[in-house]
C-alpha positions in Angstrom: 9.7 3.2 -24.9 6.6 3.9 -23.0 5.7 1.5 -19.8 2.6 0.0 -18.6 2.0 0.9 -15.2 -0.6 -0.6 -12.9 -1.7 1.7 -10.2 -3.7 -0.2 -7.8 -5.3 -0.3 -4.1 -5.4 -3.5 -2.8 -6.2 -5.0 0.9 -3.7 -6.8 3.5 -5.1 -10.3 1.5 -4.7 -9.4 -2.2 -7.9 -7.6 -3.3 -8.4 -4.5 -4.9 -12.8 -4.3 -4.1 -15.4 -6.1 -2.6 -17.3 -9.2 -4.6 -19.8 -6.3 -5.5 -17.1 -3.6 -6.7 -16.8 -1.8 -3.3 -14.2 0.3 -2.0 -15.1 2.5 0.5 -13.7 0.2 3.3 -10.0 1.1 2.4 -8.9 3.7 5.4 -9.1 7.4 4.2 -5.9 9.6 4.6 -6.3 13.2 3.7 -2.3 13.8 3.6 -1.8 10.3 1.8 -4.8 11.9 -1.0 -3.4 14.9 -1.6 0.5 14.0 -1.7 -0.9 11.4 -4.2 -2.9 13.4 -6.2 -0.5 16.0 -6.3 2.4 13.7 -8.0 0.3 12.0 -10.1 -3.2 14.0 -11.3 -3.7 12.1 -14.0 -5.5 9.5 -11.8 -8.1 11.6 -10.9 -10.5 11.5 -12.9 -11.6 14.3 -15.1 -15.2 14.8 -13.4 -13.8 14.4 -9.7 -10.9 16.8 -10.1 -13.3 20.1 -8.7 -14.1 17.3 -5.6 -10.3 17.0 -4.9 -9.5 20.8 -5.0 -7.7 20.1 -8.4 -7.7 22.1 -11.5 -9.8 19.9 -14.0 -7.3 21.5 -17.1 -4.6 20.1 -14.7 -1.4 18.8 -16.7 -0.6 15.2 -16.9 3.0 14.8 -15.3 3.6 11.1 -15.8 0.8 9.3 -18.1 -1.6 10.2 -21.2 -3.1 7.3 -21.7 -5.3 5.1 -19.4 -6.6 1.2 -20.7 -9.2 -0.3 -18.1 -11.3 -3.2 -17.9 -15.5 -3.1 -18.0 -16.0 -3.7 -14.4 -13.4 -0.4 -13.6 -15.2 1.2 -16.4 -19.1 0.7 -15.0 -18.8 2.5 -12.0 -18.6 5.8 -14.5 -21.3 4.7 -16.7 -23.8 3.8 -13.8 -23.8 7.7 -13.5 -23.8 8.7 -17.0 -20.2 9.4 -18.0 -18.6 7.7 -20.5 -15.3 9.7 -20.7 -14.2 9.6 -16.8 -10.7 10.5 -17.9 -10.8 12.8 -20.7 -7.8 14.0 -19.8 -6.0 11.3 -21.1 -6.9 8.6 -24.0 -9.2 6.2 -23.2 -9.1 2.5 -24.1 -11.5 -0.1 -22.4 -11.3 -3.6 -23.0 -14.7 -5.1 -23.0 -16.6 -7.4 -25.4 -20.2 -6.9 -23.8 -19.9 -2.5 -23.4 -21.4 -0.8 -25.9 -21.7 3.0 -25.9 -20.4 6.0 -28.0 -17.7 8.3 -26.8 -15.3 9.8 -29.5 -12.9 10.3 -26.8 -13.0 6.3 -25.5 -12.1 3.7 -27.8 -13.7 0.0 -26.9 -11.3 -2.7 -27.6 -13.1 -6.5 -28.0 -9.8 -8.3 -28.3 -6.2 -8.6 -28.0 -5.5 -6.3 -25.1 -1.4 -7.7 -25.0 -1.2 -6.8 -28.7 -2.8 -3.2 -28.1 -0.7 -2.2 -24.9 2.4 -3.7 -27.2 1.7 -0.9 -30.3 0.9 1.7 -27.6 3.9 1.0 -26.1 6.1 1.7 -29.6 4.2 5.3 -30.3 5.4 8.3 -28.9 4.0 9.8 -25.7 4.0 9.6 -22.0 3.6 6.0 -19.8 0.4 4.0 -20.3 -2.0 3.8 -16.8 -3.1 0.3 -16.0 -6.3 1.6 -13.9 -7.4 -2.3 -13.5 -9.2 -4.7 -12.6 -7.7 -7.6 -11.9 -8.7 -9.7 -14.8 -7.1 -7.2 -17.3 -3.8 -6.9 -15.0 -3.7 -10.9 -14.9 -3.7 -10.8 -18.9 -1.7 -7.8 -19.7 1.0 -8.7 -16.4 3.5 -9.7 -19.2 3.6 -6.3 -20.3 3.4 -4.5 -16.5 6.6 -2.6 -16.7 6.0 -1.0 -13.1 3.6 -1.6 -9.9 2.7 1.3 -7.8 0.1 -0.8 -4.7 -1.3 1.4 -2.0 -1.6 -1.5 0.4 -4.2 -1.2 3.0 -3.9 -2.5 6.6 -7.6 -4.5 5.8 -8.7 -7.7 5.4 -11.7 -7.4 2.5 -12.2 -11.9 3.1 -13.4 -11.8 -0.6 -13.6 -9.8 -3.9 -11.7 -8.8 -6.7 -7.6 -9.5 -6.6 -5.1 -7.6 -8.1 -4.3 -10.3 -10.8 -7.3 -12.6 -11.5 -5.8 -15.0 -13.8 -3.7 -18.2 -14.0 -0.7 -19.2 -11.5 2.0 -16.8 -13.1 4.9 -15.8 -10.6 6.2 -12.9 -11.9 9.3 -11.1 -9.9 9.3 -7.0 -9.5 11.7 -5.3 -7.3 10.6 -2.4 -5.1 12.3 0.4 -5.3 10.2 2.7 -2.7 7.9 2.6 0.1 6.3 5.2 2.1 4.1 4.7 5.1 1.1 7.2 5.7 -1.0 8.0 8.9 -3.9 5.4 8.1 -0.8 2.9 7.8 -1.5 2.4 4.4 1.9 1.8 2.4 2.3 2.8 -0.8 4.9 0.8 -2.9 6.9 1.1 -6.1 7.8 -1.7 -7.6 9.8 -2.2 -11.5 10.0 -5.6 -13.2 12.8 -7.2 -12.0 
């Protein structure tokens, strides 16, 4: 069976951007980027690929599907593209977007039960690319975590999981330390 699998950045107290979206204050590593992009290029998205010195016909290794919430989703849109990952299929959960892309399907309700039938077809894993208020709904179905945690403190923002009081137990299974002292950590349900 396929997994979910959330793939997130996230700062020393929890959150994975700014109150207005903003990311740029997580430390760069060039090592830690390309080691990264390297394992998994499906997270790059299509358009950026060229940027990142990365093939944009590049295979996917791990994941060929990708479900994201409107606020991940508006960054793209704010500069015209609708498709950022067109290397994968696209789902976004969002009841107020409205645009036509035949390669991204909109989905206005029931993200659990879609992630659930996605997870029954054939195929590679599913990427969780956020935000936090679409991990907090779908964290019953989060099979695996992979955080790059980032030796900030944002104060304020977006968490990870924006959603009720849920303690949920995953088990990491590796860590790896770069030179900006960001770790990266896998993590299964436990």
């Amino acid at each position: 069976m396929r997994k979910l699998v959330y793939y997130v950045a996230v700062s020393i107290d929890g959150y994975i951007a700014g109150p207005n979206g903003e990311f740029d204050f997580y430390p760069f590593d060039p090592k830690q980027l390309a080691e990264l992009n390297a394992e998994y290029p499906e997270f790059v998205p299509t358009h950026l690929r060229d940027h990142v010195g990365m093939a944009v016909d590049e295979p996917n290794r791990h994941f060929d599907t990708v479900i994201a919430g409107r606020a991940t989703w508006e960054p793209a849109l704010a500069q015209g593209i609708t498709s950022p990952y067109g290397h994968m299929k696209q789902y976004v959960v969002s009841t107020s977007l409205h645009f036509e892309d035949p390669k991204v399907e909109i989905v206005t309700r029931d993200p659990v039960g879609l992630v659930r039938r996605l997870k029954k077809e054939e195929g590679l894993d599913i990427y969780l690319c956020g935000g936090g208020n679409l991990a907090a709904q779908l964290l019953g179905e989060v099979d695996e975590i992979i955080i790059k945690s980032y030796p900030v403190v944002a104060g304020g923002g977006i968490p990870a999981f924006a959603g009720a009081f849920s303690p949920t137990l995953f088990t990491p299974v590796e860590r790896k330390e770069y030179d900006n002292h960001a770790l990266v950590t896998w993590f299964t349900r436990a």
